[in-house]
VOGU-3710 file (C-alpha; in Angstrom, 3 decimals, decimal comma):
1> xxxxxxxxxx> 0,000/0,000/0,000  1,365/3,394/-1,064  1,337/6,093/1,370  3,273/9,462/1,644  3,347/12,296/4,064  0,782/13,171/5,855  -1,830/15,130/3,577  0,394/15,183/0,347  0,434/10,931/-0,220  -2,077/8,985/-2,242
11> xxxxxxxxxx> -2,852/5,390/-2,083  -4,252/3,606/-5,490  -7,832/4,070/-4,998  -9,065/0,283/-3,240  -5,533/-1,166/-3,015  -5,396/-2,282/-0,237  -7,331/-2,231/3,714  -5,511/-1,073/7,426  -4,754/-4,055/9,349  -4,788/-2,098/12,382
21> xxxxxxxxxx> -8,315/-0,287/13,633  -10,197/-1,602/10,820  -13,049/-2,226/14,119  -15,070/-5,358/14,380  -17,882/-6,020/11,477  -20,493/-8,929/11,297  -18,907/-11,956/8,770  -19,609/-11,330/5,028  -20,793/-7,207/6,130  -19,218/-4,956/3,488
31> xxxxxxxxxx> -18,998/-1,063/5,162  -19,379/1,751/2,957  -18,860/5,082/4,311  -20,422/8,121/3,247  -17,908/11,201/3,271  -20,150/14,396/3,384  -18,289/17,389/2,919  -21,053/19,858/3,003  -25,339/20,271/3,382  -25,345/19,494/-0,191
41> xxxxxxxxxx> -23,659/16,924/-0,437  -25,252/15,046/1,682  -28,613/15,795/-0,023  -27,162/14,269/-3,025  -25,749/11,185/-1,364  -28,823/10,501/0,378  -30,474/10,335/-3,092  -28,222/7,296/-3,810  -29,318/5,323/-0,629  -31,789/3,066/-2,583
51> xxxxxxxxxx> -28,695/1,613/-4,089  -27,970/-0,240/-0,810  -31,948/-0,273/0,280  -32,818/-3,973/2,092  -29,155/-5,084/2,037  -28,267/-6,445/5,645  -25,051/-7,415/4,353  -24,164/-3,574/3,865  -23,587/-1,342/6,674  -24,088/2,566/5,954
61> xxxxxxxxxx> -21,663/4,956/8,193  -21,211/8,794/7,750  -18,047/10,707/8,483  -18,133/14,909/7,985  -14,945/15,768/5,859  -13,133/18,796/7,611  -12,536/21,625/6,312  -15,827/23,282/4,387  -16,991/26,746/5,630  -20,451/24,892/5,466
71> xxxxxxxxxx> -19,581/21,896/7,637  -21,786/23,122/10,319  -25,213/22,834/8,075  -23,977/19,407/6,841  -23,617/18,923/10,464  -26,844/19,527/11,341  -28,363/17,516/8,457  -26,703/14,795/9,236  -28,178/14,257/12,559  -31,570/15,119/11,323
81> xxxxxxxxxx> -31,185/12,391/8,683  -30,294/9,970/12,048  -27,307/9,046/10,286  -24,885/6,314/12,186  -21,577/8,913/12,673  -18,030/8,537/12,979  -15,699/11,016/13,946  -12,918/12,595/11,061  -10,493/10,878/12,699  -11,786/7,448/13,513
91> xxxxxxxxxx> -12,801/7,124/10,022  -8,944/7,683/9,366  -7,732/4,739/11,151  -10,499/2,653/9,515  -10,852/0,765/6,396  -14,321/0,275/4,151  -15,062/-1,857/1,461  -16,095/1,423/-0,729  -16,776/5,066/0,093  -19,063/7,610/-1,772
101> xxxxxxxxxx> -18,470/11,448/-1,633  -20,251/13,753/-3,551  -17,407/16,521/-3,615  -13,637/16,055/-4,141  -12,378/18,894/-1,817  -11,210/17,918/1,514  -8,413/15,236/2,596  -10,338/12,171/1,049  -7,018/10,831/0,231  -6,572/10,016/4,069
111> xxxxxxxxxx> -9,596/7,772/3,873  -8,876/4,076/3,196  -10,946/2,020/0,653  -12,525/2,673/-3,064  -13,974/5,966/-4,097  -16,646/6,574/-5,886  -16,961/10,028/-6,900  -20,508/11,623/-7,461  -21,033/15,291/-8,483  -23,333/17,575/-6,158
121> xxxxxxxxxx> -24,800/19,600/-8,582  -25,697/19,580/-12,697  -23,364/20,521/-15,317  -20,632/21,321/-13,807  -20,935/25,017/-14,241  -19,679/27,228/-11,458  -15,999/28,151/-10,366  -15,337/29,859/-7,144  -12,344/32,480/-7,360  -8,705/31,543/-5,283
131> xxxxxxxxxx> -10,256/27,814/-4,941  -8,287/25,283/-7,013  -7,217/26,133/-10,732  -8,984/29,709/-12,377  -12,606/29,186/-14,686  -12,667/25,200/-13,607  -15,575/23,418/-11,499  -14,055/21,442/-8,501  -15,506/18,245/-10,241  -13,410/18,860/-13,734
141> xxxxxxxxxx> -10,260/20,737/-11,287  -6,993/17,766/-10,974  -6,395/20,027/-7,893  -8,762/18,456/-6,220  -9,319/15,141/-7,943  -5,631/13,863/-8,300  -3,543/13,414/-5,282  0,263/12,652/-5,788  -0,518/12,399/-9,581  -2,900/9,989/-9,075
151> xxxxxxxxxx> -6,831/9,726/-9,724  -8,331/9,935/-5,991  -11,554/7,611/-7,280  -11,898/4,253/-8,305  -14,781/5,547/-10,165  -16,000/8,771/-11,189  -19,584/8,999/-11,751  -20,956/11,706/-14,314  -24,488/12,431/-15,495  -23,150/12,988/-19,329
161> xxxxxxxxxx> -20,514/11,885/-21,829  -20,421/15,730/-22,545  -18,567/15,883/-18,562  -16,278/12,805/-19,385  -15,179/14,887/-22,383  -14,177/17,725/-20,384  -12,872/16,040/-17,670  -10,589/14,417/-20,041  -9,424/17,827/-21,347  -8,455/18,852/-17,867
171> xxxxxxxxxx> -7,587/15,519/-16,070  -6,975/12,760/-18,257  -5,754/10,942/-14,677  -9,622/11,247/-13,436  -11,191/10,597/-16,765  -10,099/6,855/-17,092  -11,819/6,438/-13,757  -14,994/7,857/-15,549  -18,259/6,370/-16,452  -21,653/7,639/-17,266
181> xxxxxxxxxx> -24,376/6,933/-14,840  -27,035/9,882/-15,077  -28,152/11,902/-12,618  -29,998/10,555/-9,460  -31,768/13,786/-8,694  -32,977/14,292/-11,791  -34,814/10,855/-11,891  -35,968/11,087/-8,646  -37,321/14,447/-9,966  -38,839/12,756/-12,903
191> xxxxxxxxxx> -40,571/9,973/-10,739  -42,320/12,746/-8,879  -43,609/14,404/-11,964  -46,968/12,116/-11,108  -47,556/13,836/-7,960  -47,567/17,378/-9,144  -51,404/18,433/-8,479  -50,790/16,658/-4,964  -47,678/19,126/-4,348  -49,447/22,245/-5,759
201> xxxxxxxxxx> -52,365/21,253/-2,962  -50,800/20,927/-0,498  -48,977/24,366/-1,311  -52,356/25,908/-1,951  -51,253/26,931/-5,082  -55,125/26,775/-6,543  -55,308/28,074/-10,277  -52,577/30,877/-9,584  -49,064/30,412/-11,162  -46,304/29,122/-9,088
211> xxxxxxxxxx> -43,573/31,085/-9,464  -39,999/29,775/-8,457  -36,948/31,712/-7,516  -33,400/30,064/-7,160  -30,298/31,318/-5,425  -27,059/30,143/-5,737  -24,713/30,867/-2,813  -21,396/33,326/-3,180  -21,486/36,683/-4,254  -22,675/36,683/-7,421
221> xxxxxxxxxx> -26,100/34,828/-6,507  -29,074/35,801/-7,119  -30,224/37,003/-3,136  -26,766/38,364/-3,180  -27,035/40,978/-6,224  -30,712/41,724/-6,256  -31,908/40,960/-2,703  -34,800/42,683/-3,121  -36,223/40,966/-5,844  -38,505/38,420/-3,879
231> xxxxxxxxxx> -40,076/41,214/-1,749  -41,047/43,555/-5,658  -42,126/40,425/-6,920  -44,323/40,009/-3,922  -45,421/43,983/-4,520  -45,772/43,608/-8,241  -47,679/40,135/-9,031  -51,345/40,176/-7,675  -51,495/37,923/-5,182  -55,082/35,881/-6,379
241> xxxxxxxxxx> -52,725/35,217/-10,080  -49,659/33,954/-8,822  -47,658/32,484/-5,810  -43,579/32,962/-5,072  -41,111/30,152/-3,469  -37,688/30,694/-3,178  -35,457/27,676/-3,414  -32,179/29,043/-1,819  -28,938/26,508/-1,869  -27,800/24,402/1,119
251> xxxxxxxxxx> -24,719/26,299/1,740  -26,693/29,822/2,309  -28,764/27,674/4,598  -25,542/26,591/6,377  -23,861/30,150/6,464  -26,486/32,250/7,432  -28,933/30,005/9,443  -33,020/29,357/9,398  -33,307/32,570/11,267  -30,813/35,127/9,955
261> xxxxxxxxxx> -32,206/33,749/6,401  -35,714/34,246/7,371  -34,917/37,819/8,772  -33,764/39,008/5,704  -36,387/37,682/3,662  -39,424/39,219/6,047  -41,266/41,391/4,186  -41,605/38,571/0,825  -42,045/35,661/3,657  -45,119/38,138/5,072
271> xxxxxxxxxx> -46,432/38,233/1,826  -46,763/34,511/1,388  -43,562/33,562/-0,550  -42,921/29,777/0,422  -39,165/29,181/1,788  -38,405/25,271/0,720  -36,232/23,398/2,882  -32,993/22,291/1,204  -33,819/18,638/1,482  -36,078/17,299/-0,654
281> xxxxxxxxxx> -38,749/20,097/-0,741  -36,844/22,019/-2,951  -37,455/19,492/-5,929  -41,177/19,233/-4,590  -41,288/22,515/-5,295  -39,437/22,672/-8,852  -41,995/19,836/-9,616  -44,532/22,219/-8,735  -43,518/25,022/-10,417  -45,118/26,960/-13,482
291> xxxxxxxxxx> -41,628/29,295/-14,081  -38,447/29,456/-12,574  -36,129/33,039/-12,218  -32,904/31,841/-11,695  -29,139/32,782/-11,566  -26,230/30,455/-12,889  -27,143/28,140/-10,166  -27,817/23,955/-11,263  -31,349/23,952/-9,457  -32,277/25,689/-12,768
301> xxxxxxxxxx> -31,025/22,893/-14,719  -33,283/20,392/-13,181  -36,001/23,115/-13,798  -35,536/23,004/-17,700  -35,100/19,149/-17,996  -38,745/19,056/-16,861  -39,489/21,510/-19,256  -40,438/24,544/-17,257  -40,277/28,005/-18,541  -36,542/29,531/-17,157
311> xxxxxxxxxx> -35,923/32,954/-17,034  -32,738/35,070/-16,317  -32,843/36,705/-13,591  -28,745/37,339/-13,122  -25,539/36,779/-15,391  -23,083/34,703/-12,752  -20,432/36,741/-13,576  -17,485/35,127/-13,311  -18,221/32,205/-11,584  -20,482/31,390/-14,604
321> xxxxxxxxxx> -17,625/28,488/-16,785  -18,513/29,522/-20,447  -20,040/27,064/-22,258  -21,373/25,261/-19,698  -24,758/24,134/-19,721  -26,016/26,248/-17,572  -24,141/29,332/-19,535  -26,376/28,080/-22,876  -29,387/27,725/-20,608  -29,236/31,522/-19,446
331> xxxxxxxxxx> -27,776/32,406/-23,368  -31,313/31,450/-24,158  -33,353/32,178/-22,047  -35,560/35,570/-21,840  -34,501/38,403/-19,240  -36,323/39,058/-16,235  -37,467/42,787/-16,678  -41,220/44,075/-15,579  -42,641/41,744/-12,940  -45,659/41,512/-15,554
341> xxxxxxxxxx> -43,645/40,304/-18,202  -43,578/36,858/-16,639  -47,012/35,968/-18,046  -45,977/36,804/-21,345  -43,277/34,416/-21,173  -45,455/31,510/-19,887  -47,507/32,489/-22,922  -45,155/32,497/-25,422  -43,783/29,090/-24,159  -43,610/25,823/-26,073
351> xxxxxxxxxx> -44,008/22,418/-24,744  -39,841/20,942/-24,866  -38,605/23,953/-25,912  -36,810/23,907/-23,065  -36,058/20,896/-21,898  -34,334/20,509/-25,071  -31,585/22,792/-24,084  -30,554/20,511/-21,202  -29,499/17,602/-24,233  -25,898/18,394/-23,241
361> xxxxxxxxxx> -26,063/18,010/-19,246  -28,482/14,589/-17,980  -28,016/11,575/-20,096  -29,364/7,696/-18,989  -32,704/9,552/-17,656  -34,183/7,051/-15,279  -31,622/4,330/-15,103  -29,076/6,345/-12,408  -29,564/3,836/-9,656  -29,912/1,249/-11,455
371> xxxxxxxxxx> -25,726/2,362/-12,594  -24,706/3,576/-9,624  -25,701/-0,005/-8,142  -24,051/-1,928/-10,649  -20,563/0,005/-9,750  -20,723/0,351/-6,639  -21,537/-3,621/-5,952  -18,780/-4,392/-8,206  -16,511/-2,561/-5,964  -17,784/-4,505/-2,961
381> xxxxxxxxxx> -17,425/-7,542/-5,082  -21,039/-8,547/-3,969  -24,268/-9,654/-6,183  -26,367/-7,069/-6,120  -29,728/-7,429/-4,403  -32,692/-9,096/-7,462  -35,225/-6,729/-8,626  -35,185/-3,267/-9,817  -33,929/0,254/-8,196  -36,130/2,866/-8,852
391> xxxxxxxxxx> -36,336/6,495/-7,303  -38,814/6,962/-4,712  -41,383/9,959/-4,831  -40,439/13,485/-3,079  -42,911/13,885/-0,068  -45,546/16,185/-0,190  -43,621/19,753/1,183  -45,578/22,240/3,632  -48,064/24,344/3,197  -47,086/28,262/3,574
401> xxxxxxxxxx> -46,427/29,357/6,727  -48,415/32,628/6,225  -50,223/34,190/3,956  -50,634/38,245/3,902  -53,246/39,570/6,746  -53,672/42,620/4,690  -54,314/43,515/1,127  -54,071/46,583/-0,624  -57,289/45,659/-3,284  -57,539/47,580/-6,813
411> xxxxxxxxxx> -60,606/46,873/-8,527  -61,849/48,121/-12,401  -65,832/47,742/-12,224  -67,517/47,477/-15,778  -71,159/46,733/-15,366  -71,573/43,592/-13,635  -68,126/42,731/-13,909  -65,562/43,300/-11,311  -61,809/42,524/-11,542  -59,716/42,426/-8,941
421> xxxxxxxxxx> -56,268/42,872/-7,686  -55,061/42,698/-4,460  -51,627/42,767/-3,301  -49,705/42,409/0,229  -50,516/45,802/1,812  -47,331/46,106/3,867  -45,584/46,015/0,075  -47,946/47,748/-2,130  -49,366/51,526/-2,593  -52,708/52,481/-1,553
431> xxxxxxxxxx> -55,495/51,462/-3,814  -59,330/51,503/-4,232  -59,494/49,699/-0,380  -58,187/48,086/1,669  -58,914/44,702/3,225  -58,038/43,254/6,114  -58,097/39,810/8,524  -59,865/40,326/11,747  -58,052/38,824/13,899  -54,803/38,643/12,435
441> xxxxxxxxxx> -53,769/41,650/10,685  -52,809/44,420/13,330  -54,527/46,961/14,754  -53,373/49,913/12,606  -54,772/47,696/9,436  -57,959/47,047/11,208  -58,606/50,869/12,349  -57,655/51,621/8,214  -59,484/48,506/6,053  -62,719/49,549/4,672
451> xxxxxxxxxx> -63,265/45,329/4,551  -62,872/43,732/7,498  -63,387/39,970/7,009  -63,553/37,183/9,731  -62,321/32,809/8,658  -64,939/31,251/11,128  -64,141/27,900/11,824  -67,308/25,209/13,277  -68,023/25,580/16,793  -66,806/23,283/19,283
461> xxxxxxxxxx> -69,732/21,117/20,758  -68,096/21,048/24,229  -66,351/22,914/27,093  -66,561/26,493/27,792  -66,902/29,588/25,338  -68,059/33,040/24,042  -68,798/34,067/20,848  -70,810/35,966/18,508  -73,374/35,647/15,521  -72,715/36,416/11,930
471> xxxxxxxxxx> -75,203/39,178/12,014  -73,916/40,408/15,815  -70,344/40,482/14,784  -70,561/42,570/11,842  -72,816/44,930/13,074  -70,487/44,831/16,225  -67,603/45,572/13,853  -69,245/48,307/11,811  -70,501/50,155/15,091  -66,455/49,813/16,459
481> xxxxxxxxxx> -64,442/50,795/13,479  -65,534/54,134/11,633  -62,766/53,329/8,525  -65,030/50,286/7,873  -68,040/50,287/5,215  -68,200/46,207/5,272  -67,972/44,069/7,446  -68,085/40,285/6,075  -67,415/36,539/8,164  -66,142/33,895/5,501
491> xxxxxxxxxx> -67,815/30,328/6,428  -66,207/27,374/6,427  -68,162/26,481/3,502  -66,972/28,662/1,238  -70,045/31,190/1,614  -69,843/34,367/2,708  -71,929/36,457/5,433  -71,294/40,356/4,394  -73,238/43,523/6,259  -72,784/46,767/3,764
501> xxxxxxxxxx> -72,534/49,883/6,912  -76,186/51,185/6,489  -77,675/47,439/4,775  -78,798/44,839/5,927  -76,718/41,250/6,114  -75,939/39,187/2,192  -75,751/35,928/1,683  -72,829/35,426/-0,631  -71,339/32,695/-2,826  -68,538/32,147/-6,195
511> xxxxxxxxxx> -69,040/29,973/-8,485  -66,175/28,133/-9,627  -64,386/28,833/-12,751  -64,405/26,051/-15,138  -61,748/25,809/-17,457  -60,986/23,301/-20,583  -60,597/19,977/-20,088  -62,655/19,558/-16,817  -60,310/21,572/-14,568  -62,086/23,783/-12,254
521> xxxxxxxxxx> -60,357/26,786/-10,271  -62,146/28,157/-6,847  -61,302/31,486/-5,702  -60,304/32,624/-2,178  -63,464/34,223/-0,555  -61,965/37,322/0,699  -61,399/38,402/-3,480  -65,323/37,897/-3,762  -66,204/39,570/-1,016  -63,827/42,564/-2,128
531> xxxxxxxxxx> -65,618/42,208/-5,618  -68,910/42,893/-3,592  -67,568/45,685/-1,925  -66,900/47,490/-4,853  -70,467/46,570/-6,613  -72,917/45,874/-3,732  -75,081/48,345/-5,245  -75,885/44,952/-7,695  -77,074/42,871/-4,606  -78,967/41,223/-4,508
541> xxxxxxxxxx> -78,138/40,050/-8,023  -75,288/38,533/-9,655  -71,834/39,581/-10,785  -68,869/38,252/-12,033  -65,480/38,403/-10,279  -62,339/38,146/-12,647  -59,222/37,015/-11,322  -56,835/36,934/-13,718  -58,086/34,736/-15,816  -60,368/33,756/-14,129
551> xxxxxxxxxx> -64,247/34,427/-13,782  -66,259/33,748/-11,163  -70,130/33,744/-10,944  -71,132/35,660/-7,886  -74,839/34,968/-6,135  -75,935/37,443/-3,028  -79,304/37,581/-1,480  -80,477/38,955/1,574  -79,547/36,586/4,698  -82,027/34,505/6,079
561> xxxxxxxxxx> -82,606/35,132/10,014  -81,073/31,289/10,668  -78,494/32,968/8,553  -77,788/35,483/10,574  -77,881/33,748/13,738  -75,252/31,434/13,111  -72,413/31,443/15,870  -68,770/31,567/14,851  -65,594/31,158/16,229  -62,282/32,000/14,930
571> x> -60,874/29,595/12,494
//
């Protein structure tokens, strides 16, 4: 076994195993160690777990590579994943019958046993300034994948023959460790494709258009040149027409922390935007998406190879590698300019249009496991398990956290139609009224909305309470608030209990909007009821509410007195 000083030596990759502290394992057990350098890494590693899925004669232990400005997030995600641990340096003294690292940088050379290499991103498309050799990813950079001339990995796993290619140009060492094995992320993407309506529900994206930021980390990402782009987007789109998620990458989730991160994103977070979690609900939410703004970061990638709509919202400067897929993604995709211009781009968009651009970056589309099992049970010189490897499903991700408790409402009455706009009042001008959550918005809101509107939930059948009717609480809330001219309670059922200050309490109900093929789109009740504010002179009558669009029948009568005397509680 070759060895050399200490951090400079480099044994052939598998040659040979420690006789001494190699620790006690069951008879016929193979270990394979997981090296996690970073939050993302990990992430991607934890995608290749079905690999080894119902094996008892494999046993799966994690080590955190030293060294990564970001070790603390993959820290943390490795005890929420309930990973088995060992420490950096009793993973040193050990030997393992293979180990798996998604990133090259760090002392892997130390570790004893075969490496297979696995990229943590797509494309290979991003170089970070004073790390390893100028304009090269890590993955392509024989700084960090040859150690004493020699290829650190037994194999090196890409997702294209477009990366062996170019990893030949730069490392012809690391290239004759290369094969082709696709790109687990992107089929367990692709698997979830199925499950789309079921992650838009639980989002509570209704008919509105999910639209999906993505920030890179380092100083030329997206959050860190145009920071205020989530919180205009939130001002700009009307929030009945379209919803924002950010998908921000592991490492900014590391550096900064769930609550700095959260901090700085307040005012777009207040207004609804959905913050993924960097494991697994990211992709839920890419699935989800309608559009994606991006930077030069990969998530985009993944975006595009399911065909959605990409659009430039940064350059990458010069951490952008020319020429890399993700530089002839952003070379043709449209410019992020007006807020409103987004539609027109959904508009103008054709079916693969897209997805054809990714050609270059994700070859063997659904058969990554089903590769990376095959080489990796080679190296542990076992038969691999029968039956197939598939990817499983992303989970369903979270519903928002919060939704705005105030709305600044611009409405454009022609005859019985009324369209409406509202947007998150803390973000947005004045406009035609404004609207506001009893309950939840604060008080300043209240004392200003000329709509106050209640969510009643059911009423508990037991223990102690107080509450009020429909027609007691709005007449309560018109006779307390002077600002007010209607006060409304939105049902559990959809229907709507509304008092006009000097009328007398409306029934109210939408329609849903039907839409081709069978699909039918339901509108939030506080837009109808701000659509009645603006017409009630019609009621009782109809009208139509346009959201977008969207139309909306709208029925109002005068409430019955059983109506009236219904008794609500907060939902």
């Amino acid at each position: 076994m070759e060895t050399g000083p200490a951090g400079s030596g480099q044994r052939a990759a598998g040659s040979g195993q420690r006789a001494a502290g190699s620790g006690q394992r069951a008879a016929g057990s193979k270990s394979v160690l997981f090296a996690v350098r970073s939050a993302a890494a990990l992430h991607r590693l934890l995608d290749v777990l079905p690999v080894f899925a119902g094996d008892r004669r494999v046993r799966r232990l994690f080590t955190l590579v030293p060294g990564s400005d970001f070790d603390l997030g993959a820290l943390a995600a490795l005890e929420h994943a309930g990973a088995r641990t060992l420490p950096w340096a009793a993973a040193c003294r050990r030997s393992f019958d293979l180990i798996l690292a998604a990133s090259p940088k760090g002392e892997l050379h130390r570790l004893d046993g075969p490496l297979v290499l696995l990229p943590h991103g797509a494309g290979f498309n991003k170089t970070v300034p004073k790390e390893g050799s100028d304009g090269l990813a890590s993955g392509l950079d024989p700084v960090h994948l040859l150690a004493g001339g020699r290829a650190l990995a037994a194999v090196h796993a890409l997702a294209h023959p477009s990366q062996v290619a170019r990893l030949a140009e730069h490392s012809p060492e690391a290239a004759a460790r290369a094969t082709v094995t696709g790109d687990p992320t992107l089929d367990r993407l692709l698997q979830s494709v199925p499950h789309r309506d079921a992650y838009r529900a639980a989002l509570g994206t209704g008919g509105r258009r999910l639209i999906v930021l993505t920030s890179t980390w380092g100083p030329e990402s997206l959050l860190a040149t145009r920071p205020d782009l989530p919180a205009r987007l939130a001002a700009g789109l009307p929030w009945d027409t379209h919803q924002l998620a950010l998908i921000v990458h592991p490492n900014d989730h590391s550096s900064l922390g769930g609550f700095d991160l959260a901090e700085q994103l307040a005012p777009a977070l207040a207004a609804g935007m959905i913050l993924a979690r960097p494991y697994e609900e990211w992709a839920a939410v890419l699935v989800a998406a309608d559009a994606v703004l991006t930077d030069h970061g990969s998530a985009a990638l993944y975006a595009a190879a399911l065909d959605r709509p990409v659009i430039a919202a940064g350059g990458g400067g010069a951490e952008l590698i020319p020429g890399s897929p993700m530089d002839r993604l952003l070379g043709h995709s449209p410019r992020l300019t007006d807020p409103r211009a987004i539609d027109d781009v959904l508009r103008a968009h054709r079916p693969g249009s897209v997805r054809a651009l990714t050609q270059g970056a994700f070859a063997e589309q659904g058969r990554a496991l089903e590769l990376l099992r095959r080489e990796g049970y080679a190296q542990l010189g076992l038969a691999p398990p029968p039956g197939p490897v598939t990817a499983s499903p992303l989970p369903r991700p979270e519903p928002p956290a919060r939704r705005p408790s105030a709305f600044a409402v611009r409405t454009e009455r022609r005859g019985r139609e009324v369209r409406v706009e509202r947007f998150p009042a803390h973000l947005a001008p004045p406009a035609r009224h404004l609207a506001a959550e009893y309950g939840v918005a604060g008080e300043r809101q209240v004392r200003s909305a000329g709509l106050l509107y209640l969510r009643a939930g059911a009423a508990e059948g037991a223990g102690h309470g107080a509450g009020w009717t429909a027609g007691g609480w709005t007449g309560r809330i018109l006779a307390e608030h002077p600002a007010c001219r209607m006060a409304a309670v939105i049902l559990p059922s959809g229907e709507c209990l509304a008092r006009p200050r000097g009328g007398d309490l409306l029934w109210v109900r939408a329609g849903f909007c039907a839409s081709q093929g069978g699909r039918v789109v339901l509108a939030d009740p506080a837009a109808v009821l701000s659509a009645v504010y603006a017409a009630v002179d019609l009621l009782p009558g109809e009208l139509r509410c346009v959201l977008g669009d969207h139309v909306h029948r709208v029925r109002g009568r005068g409430a019955s007195r059983r109506e009236g005397e219904r008794v609500l509680v907060p939902a």
